[in-house]
N, C-alpha and C positions, 0 to 999 in steps of 0.2 A: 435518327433518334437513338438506337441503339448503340450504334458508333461511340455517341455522345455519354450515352450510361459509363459503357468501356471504361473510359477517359475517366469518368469522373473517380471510378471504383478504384484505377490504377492511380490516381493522384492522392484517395482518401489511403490507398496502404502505402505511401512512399512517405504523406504526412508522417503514419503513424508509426513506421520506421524511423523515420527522421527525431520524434517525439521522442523515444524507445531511445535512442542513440544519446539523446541531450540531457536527458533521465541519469543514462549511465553515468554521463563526464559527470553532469553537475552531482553525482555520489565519488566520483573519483577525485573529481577536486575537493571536495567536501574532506578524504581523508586525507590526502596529500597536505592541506592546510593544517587539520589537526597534528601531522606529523610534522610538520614545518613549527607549530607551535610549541609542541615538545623540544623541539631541536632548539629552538630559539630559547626556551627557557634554559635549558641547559648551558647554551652560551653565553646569557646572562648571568647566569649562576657563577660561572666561571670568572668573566670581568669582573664581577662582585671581590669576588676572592682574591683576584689579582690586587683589584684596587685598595681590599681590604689588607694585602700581606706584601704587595710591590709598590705602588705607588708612593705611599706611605712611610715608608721603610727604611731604616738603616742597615744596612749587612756587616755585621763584624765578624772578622775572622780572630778565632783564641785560640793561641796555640799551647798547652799545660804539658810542662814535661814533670811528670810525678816524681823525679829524685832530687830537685832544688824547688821543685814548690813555686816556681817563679810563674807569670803568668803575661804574656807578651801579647797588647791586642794590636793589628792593624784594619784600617776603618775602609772598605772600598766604598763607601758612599759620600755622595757633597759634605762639607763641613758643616754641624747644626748653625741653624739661623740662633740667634738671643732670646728670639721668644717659641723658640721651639723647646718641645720635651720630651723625654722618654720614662720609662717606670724604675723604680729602684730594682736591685739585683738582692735576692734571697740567697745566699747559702744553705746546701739539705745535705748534710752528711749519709743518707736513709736512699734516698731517691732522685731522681734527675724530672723534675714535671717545666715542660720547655711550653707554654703558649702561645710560641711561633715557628715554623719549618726550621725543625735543625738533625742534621745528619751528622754521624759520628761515626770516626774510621781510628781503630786499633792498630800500631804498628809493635811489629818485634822488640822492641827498643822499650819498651812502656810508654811510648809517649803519646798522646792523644790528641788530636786537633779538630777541634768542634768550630762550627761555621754556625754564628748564631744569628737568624733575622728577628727584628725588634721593630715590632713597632713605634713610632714617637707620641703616638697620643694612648695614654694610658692612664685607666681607673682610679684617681686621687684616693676617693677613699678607700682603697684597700687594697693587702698583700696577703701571699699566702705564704705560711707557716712552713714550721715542717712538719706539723702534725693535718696538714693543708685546710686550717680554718683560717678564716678571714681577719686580718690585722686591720681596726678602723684608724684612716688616716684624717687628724682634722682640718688640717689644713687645707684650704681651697684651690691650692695649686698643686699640679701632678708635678713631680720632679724624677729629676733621671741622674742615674751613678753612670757613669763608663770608667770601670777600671782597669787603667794603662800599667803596666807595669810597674803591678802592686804585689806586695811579699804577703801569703794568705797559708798560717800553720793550720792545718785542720788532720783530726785522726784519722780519717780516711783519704789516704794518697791515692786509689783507684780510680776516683769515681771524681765525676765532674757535678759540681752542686751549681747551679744555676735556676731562679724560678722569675721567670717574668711572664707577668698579665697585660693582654693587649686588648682585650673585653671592653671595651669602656666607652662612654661617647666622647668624641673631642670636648677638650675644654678649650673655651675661646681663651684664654692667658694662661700661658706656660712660660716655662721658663728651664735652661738645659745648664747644667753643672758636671763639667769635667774634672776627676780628681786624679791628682797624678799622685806616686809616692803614698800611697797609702797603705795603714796595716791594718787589716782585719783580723780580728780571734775570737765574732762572734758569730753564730747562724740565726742573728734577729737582722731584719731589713736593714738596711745602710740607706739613712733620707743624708740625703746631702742639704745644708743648708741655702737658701735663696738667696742673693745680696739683691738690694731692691738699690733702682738708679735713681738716686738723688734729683729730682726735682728743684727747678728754680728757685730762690727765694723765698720760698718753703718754712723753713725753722723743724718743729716739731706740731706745728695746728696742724689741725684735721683743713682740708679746704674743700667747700662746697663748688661742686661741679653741673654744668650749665647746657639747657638744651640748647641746641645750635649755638649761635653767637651768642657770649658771652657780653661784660660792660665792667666798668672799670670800680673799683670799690669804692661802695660807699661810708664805710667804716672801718679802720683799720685795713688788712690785705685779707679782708674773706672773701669778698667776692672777687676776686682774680681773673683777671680774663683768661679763658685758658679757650684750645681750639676742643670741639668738639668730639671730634674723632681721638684724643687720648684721654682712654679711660681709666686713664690710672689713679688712684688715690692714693698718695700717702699718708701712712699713718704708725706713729711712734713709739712705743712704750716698750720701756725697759730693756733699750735696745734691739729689740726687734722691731722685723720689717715685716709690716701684714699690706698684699695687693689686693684692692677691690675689685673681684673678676668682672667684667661689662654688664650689665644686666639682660642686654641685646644684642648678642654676640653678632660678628660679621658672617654670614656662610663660609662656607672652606671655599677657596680659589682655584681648590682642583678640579680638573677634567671633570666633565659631568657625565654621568650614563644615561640614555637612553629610554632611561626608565625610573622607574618609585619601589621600594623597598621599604620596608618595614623594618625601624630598628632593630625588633626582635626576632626578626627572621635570619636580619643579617649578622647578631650575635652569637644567633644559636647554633647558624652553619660554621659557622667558623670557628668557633670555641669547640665544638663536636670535629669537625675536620684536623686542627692543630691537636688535638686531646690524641686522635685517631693515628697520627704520625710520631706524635712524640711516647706516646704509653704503650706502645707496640711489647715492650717486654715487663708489662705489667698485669694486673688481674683486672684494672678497670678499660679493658681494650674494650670499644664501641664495633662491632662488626659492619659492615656496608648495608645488610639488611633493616638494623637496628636505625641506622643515621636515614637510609631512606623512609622507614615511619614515618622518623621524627618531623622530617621535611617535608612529608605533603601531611601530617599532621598540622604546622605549622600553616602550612600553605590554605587550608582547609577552613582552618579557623579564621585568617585575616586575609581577604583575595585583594591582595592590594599591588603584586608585582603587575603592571602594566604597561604599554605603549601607549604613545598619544594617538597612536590611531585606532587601538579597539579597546572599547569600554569595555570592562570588567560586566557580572554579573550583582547584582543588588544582593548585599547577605542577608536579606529578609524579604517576606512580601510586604511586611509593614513598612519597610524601608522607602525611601524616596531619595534623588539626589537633589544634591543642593551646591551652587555653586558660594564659596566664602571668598571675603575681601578681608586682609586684614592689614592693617596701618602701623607704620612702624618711626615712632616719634623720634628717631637718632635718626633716618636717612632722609624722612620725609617722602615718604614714598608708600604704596599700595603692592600689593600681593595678591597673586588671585591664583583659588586653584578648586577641585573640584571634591566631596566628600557626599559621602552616605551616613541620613540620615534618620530618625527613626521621633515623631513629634506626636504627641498625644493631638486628640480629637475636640478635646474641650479645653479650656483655657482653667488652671488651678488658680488664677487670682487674678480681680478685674480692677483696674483702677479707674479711675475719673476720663483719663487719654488712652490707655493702654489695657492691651489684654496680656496676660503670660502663662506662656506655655511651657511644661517641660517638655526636656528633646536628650536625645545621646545620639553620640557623634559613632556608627558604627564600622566606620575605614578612616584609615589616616588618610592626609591630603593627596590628590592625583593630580597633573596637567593632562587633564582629560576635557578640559571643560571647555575648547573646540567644539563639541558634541550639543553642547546646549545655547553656543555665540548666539546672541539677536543683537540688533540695532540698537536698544535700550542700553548695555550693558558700556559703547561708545559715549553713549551718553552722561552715564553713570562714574565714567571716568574723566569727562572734560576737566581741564584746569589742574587737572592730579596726575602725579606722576606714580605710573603702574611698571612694576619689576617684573616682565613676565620671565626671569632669568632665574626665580626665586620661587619657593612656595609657603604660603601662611605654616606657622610653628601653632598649629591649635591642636589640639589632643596630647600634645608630646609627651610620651611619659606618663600619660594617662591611661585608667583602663577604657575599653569600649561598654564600661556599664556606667562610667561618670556620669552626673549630671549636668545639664545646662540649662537655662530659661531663655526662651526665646522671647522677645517682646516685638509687637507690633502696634498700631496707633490704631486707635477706634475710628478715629476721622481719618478724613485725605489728605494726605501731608503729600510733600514734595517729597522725591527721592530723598535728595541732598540732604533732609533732616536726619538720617538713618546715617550717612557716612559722616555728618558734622560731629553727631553724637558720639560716634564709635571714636572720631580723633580727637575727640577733645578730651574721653577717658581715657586714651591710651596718652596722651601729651599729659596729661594729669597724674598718668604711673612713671611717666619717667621721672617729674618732679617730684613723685615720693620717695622714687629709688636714690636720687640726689639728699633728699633729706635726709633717707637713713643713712647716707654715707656717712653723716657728721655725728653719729653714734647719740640721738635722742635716748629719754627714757626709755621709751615704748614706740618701739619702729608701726610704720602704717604701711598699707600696701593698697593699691586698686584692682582691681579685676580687671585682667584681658578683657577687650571686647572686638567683635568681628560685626561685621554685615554678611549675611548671608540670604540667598534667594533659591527657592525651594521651586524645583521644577515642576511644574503642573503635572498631573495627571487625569486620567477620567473616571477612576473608581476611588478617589481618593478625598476627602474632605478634611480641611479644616476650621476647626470652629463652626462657624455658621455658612461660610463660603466654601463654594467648590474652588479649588485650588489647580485648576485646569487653567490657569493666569498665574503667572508665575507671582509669590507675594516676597516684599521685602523683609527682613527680620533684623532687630539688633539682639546678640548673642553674648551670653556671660555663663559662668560658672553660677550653680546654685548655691545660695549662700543659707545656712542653717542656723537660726538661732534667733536674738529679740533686734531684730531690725531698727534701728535711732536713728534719728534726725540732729545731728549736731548742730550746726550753723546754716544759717539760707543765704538767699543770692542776694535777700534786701537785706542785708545786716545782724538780722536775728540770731539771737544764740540761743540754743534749747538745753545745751548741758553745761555743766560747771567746768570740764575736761581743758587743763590746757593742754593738749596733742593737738587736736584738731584745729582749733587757732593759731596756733606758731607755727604751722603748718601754710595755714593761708598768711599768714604774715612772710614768713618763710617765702613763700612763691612769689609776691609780691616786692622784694627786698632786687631778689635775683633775678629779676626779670627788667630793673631799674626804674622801678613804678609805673610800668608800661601792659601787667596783668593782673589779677590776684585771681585763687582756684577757691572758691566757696562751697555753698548748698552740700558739705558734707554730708555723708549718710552711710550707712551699711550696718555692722555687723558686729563688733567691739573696734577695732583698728582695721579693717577690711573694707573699703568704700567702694562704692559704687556713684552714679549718676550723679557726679560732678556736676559745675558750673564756673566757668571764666568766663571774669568782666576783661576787657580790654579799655586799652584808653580812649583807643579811636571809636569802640565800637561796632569792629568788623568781627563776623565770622563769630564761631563757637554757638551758631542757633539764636531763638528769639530770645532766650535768656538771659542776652548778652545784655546788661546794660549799662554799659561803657562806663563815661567819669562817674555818673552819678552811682553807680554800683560801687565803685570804689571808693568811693566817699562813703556809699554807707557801711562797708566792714569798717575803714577808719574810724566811724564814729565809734562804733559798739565794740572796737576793739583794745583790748588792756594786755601791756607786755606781759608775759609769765616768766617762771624762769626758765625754761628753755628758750625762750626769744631771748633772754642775757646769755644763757649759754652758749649759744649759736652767734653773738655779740650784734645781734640786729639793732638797728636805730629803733629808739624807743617809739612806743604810739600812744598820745592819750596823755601824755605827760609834761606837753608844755605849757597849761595855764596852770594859775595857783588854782583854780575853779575846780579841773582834773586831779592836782596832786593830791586833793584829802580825800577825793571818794573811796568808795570800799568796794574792795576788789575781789568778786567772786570769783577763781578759775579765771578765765582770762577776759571777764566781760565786762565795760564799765558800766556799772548797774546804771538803769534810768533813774530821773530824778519824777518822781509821779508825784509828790504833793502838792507843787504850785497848781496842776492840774486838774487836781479832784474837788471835786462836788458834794459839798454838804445838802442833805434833801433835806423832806420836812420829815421828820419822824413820829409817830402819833404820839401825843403826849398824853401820860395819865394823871385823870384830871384829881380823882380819890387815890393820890398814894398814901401810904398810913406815914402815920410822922417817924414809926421805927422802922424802918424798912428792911432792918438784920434780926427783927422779932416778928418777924409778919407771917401770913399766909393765906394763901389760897380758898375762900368757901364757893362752892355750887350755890345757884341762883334757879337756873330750868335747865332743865332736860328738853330740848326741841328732837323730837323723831319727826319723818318722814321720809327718809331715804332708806332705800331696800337693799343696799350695799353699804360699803364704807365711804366716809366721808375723805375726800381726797386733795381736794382744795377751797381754801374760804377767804372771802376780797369781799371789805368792804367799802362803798361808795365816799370818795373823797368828802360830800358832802355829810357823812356818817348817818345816812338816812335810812339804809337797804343794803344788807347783808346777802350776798350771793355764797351757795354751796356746793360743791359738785362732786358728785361721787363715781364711783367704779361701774355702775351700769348707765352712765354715759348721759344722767339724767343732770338739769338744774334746777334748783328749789331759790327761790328771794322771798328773801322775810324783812320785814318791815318795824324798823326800830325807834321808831317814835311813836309816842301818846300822849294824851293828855294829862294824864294822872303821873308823867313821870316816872312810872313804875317800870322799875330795870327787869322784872320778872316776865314786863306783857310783850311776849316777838311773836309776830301772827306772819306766820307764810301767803304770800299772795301771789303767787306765780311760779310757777313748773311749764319748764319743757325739756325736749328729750334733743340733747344738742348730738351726740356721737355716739357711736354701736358700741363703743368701749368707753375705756375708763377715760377720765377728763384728770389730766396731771398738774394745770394749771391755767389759770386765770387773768388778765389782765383788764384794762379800762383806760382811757382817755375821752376825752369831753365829748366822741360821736358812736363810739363803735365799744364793744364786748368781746374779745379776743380770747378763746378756748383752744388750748390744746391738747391734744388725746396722745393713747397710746396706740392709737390706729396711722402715725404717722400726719397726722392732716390740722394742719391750724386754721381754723373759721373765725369767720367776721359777722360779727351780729351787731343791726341797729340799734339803737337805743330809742324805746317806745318814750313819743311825747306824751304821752295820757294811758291813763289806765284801760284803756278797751284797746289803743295796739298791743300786739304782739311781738314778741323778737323775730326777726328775719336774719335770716343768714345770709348776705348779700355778698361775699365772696370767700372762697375756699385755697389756699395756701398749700401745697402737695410736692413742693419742693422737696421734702425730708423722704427719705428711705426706710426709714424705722418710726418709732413712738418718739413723741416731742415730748421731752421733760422739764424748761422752762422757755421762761420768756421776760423781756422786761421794754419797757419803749423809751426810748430816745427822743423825747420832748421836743427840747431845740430843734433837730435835724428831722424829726414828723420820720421816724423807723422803728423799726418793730424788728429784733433780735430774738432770734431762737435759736436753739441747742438739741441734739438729736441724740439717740443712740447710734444712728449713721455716723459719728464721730465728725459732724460739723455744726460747725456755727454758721448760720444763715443773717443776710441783713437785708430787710424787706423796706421798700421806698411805699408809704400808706399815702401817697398820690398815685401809686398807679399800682398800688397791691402786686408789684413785680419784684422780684430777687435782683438785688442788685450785687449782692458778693457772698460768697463763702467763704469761709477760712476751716483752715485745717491743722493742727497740730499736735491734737490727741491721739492716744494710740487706741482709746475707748474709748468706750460711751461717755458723754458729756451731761453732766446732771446737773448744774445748777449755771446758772451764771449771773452777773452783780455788775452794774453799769454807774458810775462813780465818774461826773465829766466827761473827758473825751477817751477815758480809760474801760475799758472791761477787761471784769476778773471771769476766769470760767474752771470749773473742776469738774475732775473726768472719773473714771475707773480706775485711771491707770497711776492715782493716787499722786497724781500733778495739779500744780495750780500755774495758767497760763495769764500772761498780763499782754494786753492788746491796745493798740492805738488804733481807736476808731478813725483816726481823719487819714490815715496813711494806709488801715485795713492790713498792718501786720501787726506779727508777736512781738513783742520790745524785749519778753523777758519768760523766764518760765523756772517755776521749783518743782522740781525733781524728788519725787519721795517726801511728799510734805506729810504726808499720812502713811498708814499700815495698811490702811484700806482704801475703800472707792470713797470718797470726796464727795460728799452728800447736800451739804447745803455751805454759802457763802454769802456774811455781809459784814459791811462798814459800819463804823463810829467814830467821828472824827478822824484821825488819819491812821485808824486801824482797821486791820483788815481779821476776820472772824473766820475762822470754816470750822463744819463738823463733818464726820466720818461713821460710815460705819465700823468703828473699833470704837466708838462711844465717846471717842475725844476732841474735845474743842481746844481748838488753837487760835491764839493771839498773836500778830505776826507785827514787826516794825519795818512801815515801805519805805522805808528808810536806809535800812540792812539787808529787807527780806528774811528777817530770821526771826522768829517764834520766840516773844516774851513768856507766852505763860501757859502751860497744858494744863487742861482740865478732862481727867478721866473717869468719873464717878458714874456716867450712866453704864448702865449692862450691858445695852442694845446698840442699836443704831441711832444716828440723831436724824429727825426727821425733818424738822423746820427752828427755824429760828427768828424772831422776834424782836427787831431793834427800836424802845424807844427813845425819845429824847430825855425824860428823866435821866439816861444813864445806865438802864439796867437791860438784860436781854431776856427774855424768856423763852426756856429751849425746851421742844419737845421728843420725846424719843421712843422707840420701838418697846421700851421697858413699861409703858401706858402712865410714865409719867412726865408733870412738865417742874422744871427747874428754873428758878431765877438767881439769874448771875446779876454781879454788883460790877461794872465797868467804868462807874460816873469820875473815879480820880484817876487821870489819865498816867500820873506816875505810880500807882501801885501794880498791882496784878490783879488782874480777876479772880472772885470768889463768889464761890454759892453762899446766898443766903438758905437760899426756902427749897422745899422739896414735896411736891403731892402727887399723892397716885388718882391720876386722873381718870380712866378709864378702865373699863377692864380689860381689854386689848391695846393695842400699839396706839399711839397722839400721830396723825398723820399732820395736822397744819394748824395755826394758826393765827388769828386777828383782832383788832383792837377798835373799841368808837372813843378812847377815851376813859370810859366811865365800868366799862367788864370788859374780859379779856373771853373769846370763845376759842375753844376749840374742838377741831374733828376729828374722828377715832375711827377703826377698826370696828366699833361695835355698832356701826351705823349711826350715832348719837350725834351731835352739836351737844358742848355743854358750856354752859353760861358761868362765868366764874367772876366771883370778888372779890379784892385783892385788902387787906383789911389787916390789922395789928391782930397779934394772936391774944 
């Protein structure tokens, strides 16, 4: 037993030696690594430099002998390629500032032979002086001097004047100009001119250029076949040659490193390194102490120098990684790399599918994203072809406090909706960048878009989920300002603007009526969430809806003149039917009056025989409501007057007797339909339809006899805000409402269920007017939207018809009414869509409007009075006859049996009025 202790005691201290020993290594490897890491950075740093001053490089040897001034260069590097460049050469009588490795050796003789390395990809837009400020170059292409032995008089023969900038990022098209035999006698930049290479068949047109395969023209030689891969454009004036640089540059084909870099790390070592060899006998020398700051200053702020086999550290704790895919519509092909990223908690704006989030990107891209591989990501690639040779171009040139929006789907969507979406706005920007080629009015552009998927963690949330599952995102730049809707995917136009039109005409031209790109939207010229119809119908999401989608931009679509500009085959212009309509911006207006619906309108049965000498007298004062009176309907049969006011109450009073007397309305029933205010009223032959500003439209029986009561027998809660009208759809048995949730709702009253929403407003929606199979609606956002019920889109919409929010709207024969609060009523022809006649006489807002069949309207407004307009001869213009101050507070609505006209106020009153010669 003892034996046995021994044993055990000598085995627990040879453990805990052994422990002790493993301890040490793993602290001894621990620094050896860290020292191996330094080392490794350093050798990095180096290749950097190498690649940034060798690889790249031209070496010219000049040899200046100061007493003929002549200047001899011999070139020990390859012969430039034709679309290589280099920067121009500055003369500096003052200084020698070189921004590439050059060493200089003084001989007895005075003569001087400088060895000068030059970069070829160099800073277009700018040179340095001699006074060493910046010369803006406008030009899009960097160009380069080499001069061979050229005769250069300058006053000072000691000193060698040379200034070249190698600072810059590559530009994808260059172009190099040798000049022999030349005399300089200035110290301003020498640009040598560009000869641009004559293109095929060409002429002097601008020619539109084509993603992948091109097709053969369909009108004169615009659409040109041309291959994909030459991005050149030519283009002519006044003898000059201007090259349109790619918009998608290729990556550079050289050697690649091992690692990721930061442009500005990489400019700043090397610009400080060159600065530090060449100003050595100047006052702005950079010391070795100074430039190492600078560099793990640099270093500090962006940690993005990496290996693909150890991940960096996260530069926040807010931070999280995220893996990005980005899609690049000239190779056809995917990208994928890895980024830190930083994404709010809560979503800043919800839509109907979507939430969105801001986010900033806080590293440039890494191939690091080995570290977070799963099986999903296989998946996510099937049938696409991924560049892992390459990395996504997102941030470029960006700071790391830019903004972006990340969007995700509220519902469960497939993957593949998130990378259809992302290529079909990036296949959507290159056909912009095509468009601008052909120099439009007003260029357009799309937003980059990525996919990106955000690695789970376990202290981390977004939104409402814990984000420990990795979630997908579609990614864009944040865009600032009034957000519009230009055209949709069914044909609809919302603005007057021909850009956005000849644009989708445009795509559709060039693609040989095999695409067109719709559902513009964004920013002023800045789009986002496209849509492509296809012919077949494949691909591009469920938006996609093949011929019949391109049928319908056909239909609604009217050439402008940049579709003659651009010399596109016309649209909309081959029957006599088409050539006389009236062409708004680029839309061909609907034709709505075979379509519209004459109602019945109450007819007043005592008009006075003068009706431009008339006026208004009170009859009774009805009280019993304890607020304002806020809407008033009464019964087809004109038997029973309904009232509803702001505390959510209903009063019916009863309008007949025997004595005929217009004075006797005796209320016979009250109840308390809503918690709030009732905004409006309707009726059909079974049911009493109320809506509040509690958001909720109700369904009330209609009592056969006097001892039932109203029931509420079903409840409508569709809407997100207060319901502000309503009107029913006879024919079709629907019930239309309008919300300040900025929709219109269309309710099927066989099964009290929502059958659709429409959306077009940018606000609240306040009135709307149902005319056949046609609805009018006016919003806040001081639009009037025109709707085809049987199809359930917008045909048409005016833009600024008012100064203000759009208050009430109705019909008179085939004229359409609205009022506003700026006090103005407008007379509109749906014919043209354009406003025959304003009437601005009220002070206030207009609150309701009154259409009868006599011919006249009677308007009531926030100024507590009501107005009767004369509209009965359809060729004049509207004019006010009569004017009463009705109220002492604001005229909130009014109604008609025929025989008096009521109306309800602000002062809680019903007042009974006579309408009678003065």
């Amino acid at each position: 037993m003892e034996d046995n202790n021994s044993l055990l005691k000598s085995l627990s201290k040879k453990i805990e030696e052994i422990l002790e020993k493993n301890d040490y290594l793993e602290k001894k490897v621990e620094q050896l690594t860290k020292s191996v890491d330094n080392h490794e950075f350093k050798i990095q740093e180096l290749l950097l430099l190498l690649r940034k001053n060798n690889i790249h490089t031209t070496t010219t040897t000049t040899t200046i002998i100061n007493n003929n001034s002549t200047s001899v260069g011999i070139s020990n590097s390859p012969p430039l390629s034709p679309r290589t460049s280099t920067d121009s050469m500055t003369n500096n009588n003052n200084s020698s500032n070189l921004s590439a490795t050059s060493s200089t050796t003084s001989s007895p003789t005075s003569t001087q032979i400088s060895t000068i390395t030059t970069t070829s990809q160099i800073d277009p837009n700018s040179l340095i002086n001699s006074n060493n400020s910046f010369i803006p170059i406008t030009s899009p292409i960097s160009q380069t001097t080499v001069n061979n032995n050229s005769n250069s008089n300058n006053s000072n023969n000691n000193s060698s004047n040379t200034n070249i900038n190698n600072n810059s990022n590559t530009s994808p098209l260059s172009t190099s100009s040798t000049n022999s035999n030349s005399n300089s006698n200035s110290s301003s930049p020498v640009i040598s001119p560009v000869s641009s290479p004559q293109l095929s068949g060409s002429g002097n047109r601008p020619r539109i250029q084509f993603l992948g395969s091109g097709r053969m023209p369909s009108t004169g030689n615009l659409f040109k076949k041309e291959d994909s891969s030459d991005s050149l454009l030519k283009y002519s004036k006044d003898s000059e040659h201007l090259y349109i640089v790619p918009t998608t540059p290729r990556p550079s084909k050289s050697p690649s490193m091992d690692f990721i870099a930061s442009t500005s790390l990489v400019n700043t070592v090397s610009s400080n390194i060159d600065n530090s060899n060449t100003n050595n006998d100047n006052d702005s020398i950079i010391n070795d102490q100074q430039l190492q700051q600078q560099q793990l200053q640099q270093q500090q702020q962006i940690n993005l120098i990496t290996t693909e086999d150890k991940l960096p550290n996260l530069p926040d704790s807010n931070c999280q990684w995220a893996i990005v895919w980005e899609y690049s519509a000239n190779d056809d092909e995917w990208t994928k790399a890895l980024i830190a990223v930083e994404i709010d908690a809560k979503p800043f704006a919800k839509g109907a599918l979507r939430n969105a989030y801001q986010l900033k990107i806080r590293s440039n891209a890494m191939q690091c994203f080995n570290h977070f591989s799963t099986p999903i990501h296989d998946k996510y690639m099937e049938g696409k072809k991924l560049n892992l040779s390459q990395i996504p171009k997102i941030n470029q040139n960006l700071s790391l406090d830019t903004l972006y929006v990340a969007k995700d789907s509220k519902t469960s969507v497939n993957f593949n909706r998130y990378f259809e979406d992302v290529k079909m706005q990036m296949v959507c920007k290159s056909y912009g960048e095509r468009y601008n080629s052909n120099h439009p009015p007003k260029k357009i552009e799309f937003l980059s878009a990525w996919v990106i998927e955000i690695q789970g963690t376990t202290n981390y949330r977004v939104g409402n989920r814990n984000s420990s599952s990795n979630t997908l995102y579609g990614l864009e730049l944040f865009m600032k300002g009034e957000f519009k809707k230009q055209n949709s995917n069914f044909g609809t136009v919302f603005t007057e603007r021909n850009t956005p039109q000849s644009f989708s005409h445009f795509t559709y031209e060039c693609t040989t009526h095999e695409m067109v790109v719709v559902d513009i939207q964004g920013v002023d010229d800045i789009y986002t969430d496209p849509q492509v119809h296809t012919k077949d119908g494949k691909g591009y999401g469920e938006g996609n809806l093949g011929q019949k989608g391109i049928e319908k931009f056909l239909i609604s679509h009217k050439c402008s003149p940049i579709c003659l500009q651009f010399g596109l085959p016309p649209i909309g212009l081959e029957t006599g039917r088409n050539a006389h309509r009236v062409i708004r911006g680029t839309m061909l207006l609907p034709d709505l009056t075979p379509d519209l619906f004459e109602p019945e309108y109450p007819f007043i049965e005592n008009q006075p025989s003068n009706p431009s000498n008339s006026e208004l007298t009170s009859i009774v004062h009805l009280s019993g409501h304890d607020e304002r009176v806020c809407s008033l309907l009464i019964t087809p049969d004109k038997t029973k007057l309904y009232s509803a006011s702001a505390d959510g109450w209903i009063r019916i009073w009863n309008l007949i007797n025997d004595d005929n007397d217009l004075s006797k309305i005796q209320m016979i029933d009250s109840f308390r339909a809503h918690r709030r205010s009732i905004e409006k009223m309707v009726l059909n032959d079974k049911y009493l339809f109320t809506a509040s500003s509690d958001g909720i439209i109700k369904i009330w029986s209609l009592p056969n006899s006097p001892k039932q009561s109203y029931e509420c027998v079903h409840k409508l809660e569709d809407h997100t805000a207060e319901v502000n009208d309503m009107c029913i759809d006879v024919e079709n048995n629907f019930l239309v409402s309008c919300s300040f949730d900025k929709q219109i709702k269309i309710y099927d009253l066989s099964t009290f269920k929502c059958i659709k929403s429409l959306n077009a407003h940018g606000k609240s929606i306040k009135s709307i007017y149902m005319s056949g199979k046609y609805l009018f609606s006016s919003s806040n956002d001081q639009s009037i939207k025109i709707w085809d019920l049987e199809m359930c889109m917008c045909v048409y919409g005016m833009n600024d018809a008012h100064d203000a929010p759009i208050t009430s709207l109705r019909m008179f024969g085939n004229r359409l009414f609205s009022a506003g609060k700026d006090g103005e009523i407008k007379d509109w022809n749906l014919s043209t869509f354009q406003p025959t006649t304003t009437l601005d006489q009220h002070n206030m807002a207009i609150t309701d409007i009154l259409v009868t069949s006599n011919g006249y309207l009677f308007v009531s407004s926030d100024d507590s009075t009501i107005r009767i307009i004369d509209v009965s001869n359809q060729n004049e213009p509207m004019k006010i006859i009569s004017s009463t101050k009705a109220h002492r507070s604001g005229v909130n609505s009014l109604a008609t049996d025929g025989k008096r006209i009521f109306s309800g106020g602000c002062d809680n009153l019903i007042k009974v009025w006579n309408w009678k010669n003065k």
